[in-house]
C-alpha positions as CSV (number, residue, x, y, z in Angstrom):
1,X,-289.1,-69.7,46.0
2,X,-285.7,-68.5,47.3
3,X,-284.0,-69.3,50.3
4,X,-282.5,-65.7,50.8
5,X,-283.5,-63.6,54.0
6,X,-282.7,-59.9,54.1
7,X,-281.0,-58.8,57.6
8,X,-280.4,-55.1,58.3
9,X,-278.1,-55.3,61.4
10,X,-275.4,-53.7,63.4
11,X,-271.7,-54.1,63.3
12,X,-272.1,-54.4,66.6
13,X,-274.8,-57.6,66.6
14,X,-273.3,-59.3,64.0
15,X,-270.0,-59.6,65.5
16,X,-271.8,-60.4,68.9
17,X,-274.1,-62.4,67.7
18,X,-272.5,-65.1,65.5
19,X,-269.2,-67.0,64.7
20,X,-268.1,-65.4,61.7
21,X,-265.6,-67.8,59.2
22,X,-264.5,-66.2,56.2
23,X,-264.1,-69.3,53.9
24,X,-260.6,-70.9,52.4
25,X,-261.2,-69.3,49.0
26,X,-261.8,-65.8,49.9
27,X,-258.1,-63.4,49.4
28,X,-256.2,-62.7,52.3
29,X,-256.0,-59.9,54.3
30,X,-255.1,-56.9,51.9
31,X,-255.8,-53.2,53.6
32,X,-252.9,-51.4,53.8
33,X,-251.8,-48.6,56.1
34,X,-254.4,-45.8,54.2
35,X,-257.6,-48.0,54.2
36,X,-256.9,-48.7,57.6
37,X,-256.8,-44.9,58.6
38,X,-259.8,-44.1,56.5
39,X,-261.9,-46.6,58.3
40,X,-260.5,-45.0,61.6
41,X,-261.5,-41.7,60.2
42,X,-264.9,-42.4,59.5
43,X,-265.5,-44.0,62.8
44,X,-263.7,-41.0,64.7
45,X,-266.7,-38.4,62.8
46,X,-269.5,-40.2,62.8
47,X,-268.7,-40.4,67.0
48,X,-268.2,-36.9,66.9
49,X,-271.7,-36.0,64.7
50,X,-274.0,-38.4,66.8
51,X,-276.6,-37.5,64.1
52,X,-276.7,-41.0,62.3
53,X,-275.3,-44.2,62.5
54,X,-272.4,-45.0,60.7
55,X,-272.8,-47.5,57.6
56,X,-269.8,-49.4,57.7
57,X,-270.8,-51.1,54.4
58,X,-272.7,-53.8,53.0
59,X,-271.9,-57.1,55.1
60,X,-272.8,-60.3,53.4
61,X,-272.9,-63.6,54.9
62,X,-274.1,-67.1,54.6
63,X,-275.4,-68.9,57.2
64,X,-273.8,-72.3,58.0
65,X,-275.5,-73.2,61.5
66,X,-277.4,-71.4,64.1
67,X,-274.5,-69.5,65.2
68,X,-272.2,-69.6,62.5
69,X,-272.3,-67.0,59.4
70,X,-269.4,-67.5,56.5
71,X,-268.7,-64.3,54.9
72,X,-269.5,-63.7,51.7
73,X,-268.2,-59.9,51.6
74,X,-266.9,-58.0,54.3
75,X,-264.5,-59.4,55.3
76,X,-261.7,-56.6,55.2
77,X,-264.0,-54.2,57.4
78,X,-265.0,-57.0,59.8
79,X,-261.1,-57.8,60.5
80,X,-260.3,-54.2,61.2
81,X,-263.2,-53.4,62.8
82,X,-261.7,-56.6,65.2
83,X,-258.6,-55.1,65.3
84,X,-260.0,-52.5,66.5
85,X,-261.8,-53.8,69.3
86,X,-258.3,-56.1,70.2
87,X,-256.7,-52.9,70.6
88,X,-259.3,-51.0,72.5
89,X,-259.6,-54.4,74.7
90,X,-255.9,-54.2,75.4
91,X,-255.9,-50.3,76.3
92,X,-258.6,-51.2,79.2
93,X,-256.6,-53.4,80.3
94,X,-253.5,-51.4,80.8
95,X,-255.9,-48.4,82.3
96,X,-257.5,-51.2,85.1
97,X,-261.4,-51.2,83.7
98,X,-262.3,-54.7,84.2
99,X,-265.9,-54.6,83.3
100,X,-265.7,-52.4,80.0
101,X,-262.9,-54.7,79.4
102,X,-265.5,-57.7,79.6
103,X,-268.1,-55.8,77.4
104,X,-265.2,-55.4,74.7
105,X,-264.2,-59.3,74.8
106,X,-267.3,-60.6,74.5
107,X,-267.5,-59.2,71.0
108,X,-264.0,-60.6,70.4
109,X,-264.6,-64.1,71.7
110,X,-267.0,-66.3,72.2
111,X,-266.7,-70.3,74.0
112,X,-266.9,-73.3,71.5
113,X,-268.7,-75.5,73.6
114,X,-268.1,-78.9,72.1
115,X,-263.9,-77.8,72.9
116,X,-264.7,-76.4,75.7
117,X,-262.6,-73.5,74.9
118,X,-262.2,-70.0,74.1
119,X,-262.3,-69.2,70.3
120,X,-262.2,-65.9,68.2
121,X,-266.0,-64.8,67.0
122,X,-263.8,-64.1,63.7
123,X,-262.0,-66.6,61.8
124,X,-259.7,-65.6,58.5
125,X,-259.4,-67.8,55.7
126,X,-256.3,-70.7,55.8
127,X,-253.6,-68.3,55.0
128,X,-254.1,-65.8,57.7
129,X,-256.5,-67.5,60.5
130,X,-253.4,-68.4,63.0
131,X,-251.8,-65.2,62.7
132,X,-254.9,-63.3,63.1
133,X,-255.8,-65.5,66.1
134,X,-252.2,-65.4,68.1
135,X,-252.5,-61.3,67.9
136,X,-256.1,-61.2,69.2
137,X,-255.0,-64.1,72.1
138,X,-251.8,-63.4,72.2
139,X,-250.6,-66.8,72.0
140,X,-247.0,-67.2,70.7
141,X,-247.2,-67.6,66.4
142,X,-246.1,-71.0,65.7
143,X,-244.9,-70.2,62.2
144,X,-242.0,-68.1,61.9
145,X,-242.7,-67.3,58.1
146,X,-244.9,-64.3,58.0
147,X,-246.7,-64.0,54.7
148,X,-247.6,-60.2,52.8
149,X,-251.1,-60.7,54.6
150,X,-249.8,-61.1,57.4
151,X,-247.4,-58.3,57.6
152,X,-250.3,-56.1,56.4
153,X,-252.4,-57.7,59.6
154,X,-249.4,-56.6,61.5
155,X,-249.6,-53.2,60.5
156,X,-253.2,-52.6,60.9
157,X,-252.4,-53.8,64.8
158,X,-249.5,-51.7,64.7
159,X,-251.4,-48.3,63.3
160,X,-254.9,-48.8,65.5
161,X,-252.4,-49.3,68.4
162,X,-251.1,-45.6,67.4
């Protein structure tokens, strides 16, 4: 017998939910300026028709510990779809709405309690983890070479912020 189980779940509780760690061997961050806008797109109609919930896509994930999930698939959607939320987190900041700021962060972070810190619910492969994580924190980027995934990171941020 298998060891598979099935989950039909929201975008919403799986990034609130669970860690999320896209493993070392998975490609780097590749969505460019147009898949970007598309995913906008079909966010901004299926708000607008309220008749049925968006599929975002098939998510697929492994599950390494009780709260931890490596992704398997997904992984382009999941980032944007953090991006997202980093650059809706920051408007409500700038427009003074503490508590729908909150409710927005706690699907962006969650606390690693053996650290004792706060750590992004989504983690990138090796190649683009620290850059992803200095834009969501906005902690200073250590690195000052910035690889094609990253510039293409940099450029979702840049056209969600639009």
């Amino acid at each position: 017998m298998s060891g598979f189980k099935f989950s039909q779940l929201g975008l919403a509780s799986i990034l609130k939910q669970s860690r999320l760690i896209v493993p070392p061997n998975q490609r780097n961050y590749s969505w460019t300026k147009e898949e970007v806008t598309t995913l906008l797109q079909d966010f901004a109609r299926s708000i607008r028709s309220e008749d049925t919930p968006y599929f975002v896509g098939t998510i697929v994930t492994v599950r390494k510990s009780d709260n931890m999930l490596e992704v398997v698939d997904g992984q382009q959607r999941l980032a944007t779809t953090a991006i997202l939320l980093a650059e809706i987190h920051s408007y409500l900041q700038e427009c003074n709405e503490p508590e729908l700021c909150q409710s927005i962060h706690e699907f962006l972070f969650t606390i690693d309690r053996k650290r004792r810190e706060r750590v992004p619910r989504l983690t990138l492969n090796l190649d683009d983890n620290d850059y992803f994580r200095t834009q969501l924190t906005g902690e200073p980027l250590t690195s000052s070479t910035v690889k094609p995934s990253q510039r293409l990171l940099k450029d979702a941020f840049t056209e969600i912020n639009k």
